[in-house]
N, C-alpha and C positions, 0 to 999 in steps of 0.2 A: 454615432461614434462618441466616445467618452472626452466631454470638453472639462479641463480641472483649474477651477477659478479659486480664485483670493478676495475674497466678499471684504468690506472695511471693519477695519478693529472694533472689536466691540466693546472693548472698554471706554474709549471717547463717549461712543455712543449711552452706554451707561452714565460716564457726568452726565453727556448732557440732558439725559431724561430723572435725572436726579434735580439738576438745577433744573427743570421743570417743574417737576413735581413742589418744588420749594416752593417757585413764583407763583404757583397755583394754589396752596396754600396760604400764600399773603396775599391773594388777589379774594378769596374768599373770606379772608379774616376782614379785610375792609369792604365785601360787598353791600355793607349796611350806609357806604355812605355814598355809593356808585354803582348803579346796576349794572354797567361797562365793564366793573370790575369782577362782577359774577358768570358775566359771559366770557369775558379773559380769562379767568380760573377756567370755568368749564372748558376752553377751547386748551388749553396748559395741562390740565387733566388727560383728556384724550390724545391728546399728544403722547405723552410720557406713557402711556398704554398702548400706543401704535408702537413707539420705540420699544417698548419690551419686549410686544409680540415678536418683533425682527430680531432678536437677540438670539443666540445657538449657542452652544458650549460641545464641541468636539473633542471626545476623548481619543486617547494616543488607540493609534491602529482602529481606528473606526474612521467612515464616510458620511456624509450625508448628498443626499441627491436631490437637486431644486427645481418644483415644476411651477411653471406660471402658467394657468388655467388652461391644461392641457401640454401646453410645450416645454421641452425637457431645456433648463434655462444652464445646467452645469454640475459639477461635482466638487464637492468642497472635501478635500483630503488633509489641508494643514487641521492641527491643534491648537485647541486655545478657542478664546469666545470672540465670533463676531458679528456682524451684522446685514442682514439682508434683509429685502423687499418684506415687511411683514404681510404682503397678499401672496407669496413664496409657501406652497405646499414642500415637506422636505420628507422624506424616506429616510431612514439610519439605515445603516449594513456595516458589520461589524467587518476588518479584513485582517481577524488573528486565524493563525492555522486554529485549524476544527478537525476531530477522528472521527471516523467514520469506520465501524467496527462491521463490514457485511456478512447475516448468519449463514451457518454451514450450508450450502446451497449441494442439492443435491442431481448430478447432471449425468450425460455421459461423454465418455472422453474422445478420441479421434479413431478409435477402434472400437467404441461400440461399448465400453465397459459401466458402467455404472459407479459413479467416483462421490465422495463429499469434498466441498474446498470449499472455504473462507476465507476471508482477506481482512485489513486494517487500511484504511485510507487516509492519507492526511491531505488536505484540503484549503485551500483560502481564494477570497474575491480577487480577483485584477481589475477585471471592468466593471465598474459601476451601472454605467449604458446598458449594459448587456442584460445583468446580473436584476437590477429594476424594472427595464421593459419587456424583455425577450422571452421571459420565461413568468408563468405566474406561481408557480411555490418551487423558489433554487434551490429548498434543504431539501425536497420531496425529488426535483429533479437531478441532483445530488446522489441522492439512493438509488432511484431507477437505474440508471445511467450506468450506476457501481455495478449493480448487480447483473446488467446487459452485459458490461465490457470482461467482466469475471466469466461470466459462461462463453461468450466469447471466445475467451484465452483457453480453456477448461475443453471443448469440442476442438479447439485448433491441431491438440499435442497430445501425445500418447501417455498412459501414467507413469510408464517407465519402458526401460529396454527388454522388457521379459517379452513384451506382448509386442512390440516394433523392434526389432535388434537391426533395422539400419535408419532406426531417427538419430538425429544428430542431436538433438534436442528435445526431453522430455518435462515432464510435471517435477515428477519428482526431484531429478538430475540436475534442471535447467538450474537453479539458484539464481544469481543475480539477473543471469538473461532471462529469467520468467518474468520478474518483478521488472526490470525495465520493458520489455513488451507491454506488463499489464500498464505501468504509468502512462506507454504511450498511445495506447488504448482508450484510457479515462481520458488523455490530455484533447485527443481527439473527438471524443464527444460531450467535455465539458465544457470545451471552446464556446460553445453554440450560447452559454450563460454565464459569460464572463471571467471562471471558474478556473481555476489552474490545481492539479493535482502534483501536492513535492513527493511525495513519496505514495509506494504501495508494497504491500508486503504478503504472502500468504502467509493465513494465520492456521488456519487448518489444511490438509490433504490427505485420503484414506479411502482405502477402497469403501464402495456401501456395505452394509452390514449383509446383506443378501448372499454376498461373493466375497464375502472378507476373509470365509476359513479357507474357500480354493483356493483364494491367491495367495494365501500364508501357506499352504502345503506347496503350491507350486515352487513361489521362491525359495521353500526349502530344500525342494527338492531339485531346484537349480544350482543351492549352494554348494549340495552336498556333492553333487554331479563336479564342479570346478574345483571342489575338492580334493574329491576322487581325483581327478585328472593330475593335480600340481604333484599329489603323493606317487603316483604312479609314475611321472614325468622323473621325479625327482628317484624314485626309487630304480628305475631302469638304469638312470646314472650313475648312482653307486654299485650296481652291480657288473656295469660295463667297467669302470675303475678297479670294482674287485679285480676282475678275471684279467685285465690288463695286467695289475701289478703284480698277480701270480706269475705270469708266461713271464714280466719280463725279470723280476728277482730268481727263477726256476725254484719257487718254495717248493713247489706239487708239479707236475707232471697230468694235466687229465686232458680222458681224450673226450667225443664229442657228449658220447650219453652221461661221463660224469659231468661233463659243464653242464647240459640241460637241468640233471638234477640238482645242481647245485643253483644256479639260476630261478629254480623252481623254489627250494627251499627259504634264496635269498627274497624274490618276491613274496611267498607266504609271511617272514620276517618282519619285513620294512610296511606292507601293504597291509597287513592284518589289525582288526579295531584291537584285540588284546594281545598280551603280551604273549610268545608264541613259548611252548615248554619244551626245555633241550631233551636232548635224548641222547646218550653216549654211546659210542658205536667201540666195542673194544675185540672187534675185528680188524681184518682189514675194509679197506673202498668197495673191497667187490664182494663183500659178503652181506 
């Protein structure tokens, strides 16, 4: 488990390997008249050299992790310079967010299709413990990981409602509930290395190139079909409105073959892709 210690100031410690380093210099400037005074310098010397070794300088949003000859002794997270053990082996880990851009992966979906998708990962350490022991390369573990929990998500769910019309939730569709899915996906096997993912995002999604022009003629030819249907929906209404507002104003009089053709004429009208061309009738109805 991640222990998070406060090692002593390192600036004390710097005077006081400073005034060392001084006395060691005046202890060797008179070692001509006291050999005492030569071994006092040397032993003033290697002091102020032990005190340095133990000196650190922690920048903002970075760690350092402390082992003593095998054993994990703690995690230094404050800022600023201080002092530890200089027989203190120490690891950095940096814990600013990091992206993580994973490429087009190319998989298939929860029906079998062959899909590309991509994603953006944003990334930082929490445990230090974890992050140093548990795993031996975290940026490498980091990718793998990505790129598992991406395919994952990508087999889990359909790419849209063309190909499942009762998922409640697709690739394409899902939006934010994909994206938190996938975070909590990463979240759950980045744990394992201390690892906390804030955000995830699909950066790509497209069918493969194999099957890219069926599924564009499909969809089109779904589009056109719900189309078809609103204009015909909507044209059946105005023509039930017509023939109502004739019967009830008594403009016309028609019995049932002229309602059909007229019905007919009005769907030809309203339903037709181009503009339909009048034709004058300067008879009567039944000619």
């Amino acid at each position: 488990m991640e222990k998070v210690i406060r090692p002593m100031n390192g600036f004390l410690a710097l005077i006081l390997s400073l005034a060392a380093l001084a006395a060691a210099v005046f202890c060797f400037i008179n070692a001509e008249f006291s050999v005492g005074y030569a071994v006092l310098g040397a032993v003033l010397m290697i002091t102020t050299f032990f005190i340095w070794k133990g000196l650190m300088i922690i920048q903002p949003n970075h760690a350092r992790v402390l082992n003593f000859f095998g054993k994990y002794v703690g995690s230094v997270k404050d800022n600023g310079m201080f002092f530890v053990n200089p027989l203190y082996t120490s690891q950095k880990l940096s814990q600013r967010s990091q992206n993580l851009a994973i490429p087009t992966l190319k998989v298939n979906d929860k029906m079998g299709n062959p899909i590309e998708i991509g994603a953006v990962i944003v990334w930082q350490i929490e445990d230090t413990y974890k992050t140093a022991y548990d795993v031996v390369d975290y940026g490498m573990y980091v990718r793998m990981q990505s790129e598992a929990a991406l395919r994952s998500l990508a087999t889990g769910f359909a790419y849209d409602n063309i190909e499942d019309e009762n998922a409640l939730l697709t690739l394409r569709d899902g939006g934010e509930k994909v994206q938190e899915l996938l975070q909590t996906e990463l979240n759950a096997r980045l744990s394992k290395a201390g690892i906390i993912a804030t955000e995830a995002r699909i950066s790509h999604l497209a069918y493969a190139q194999e099957i890219a022009g069926a599924m564009l003629q499909r969809q089109q030819a779904t589009a056109i079909v719900a189309a078809r249907y609103k204009i015909v929906e909507g044209a059946v209404g105005m023509v039930e409105m017509a023939l109502e507002q004739l019967s009830q104003k008594k403009i016309v009089e028609l019995d049932e073959e002229k309602k059909a053709t007229m019905v007919s004429n009005l769907l030809v009208v309203l339903c037709g892709e181009r503009g339909a061309q009048p034709v004058l009738n300067t008879g009567t109805l039944y000619n």
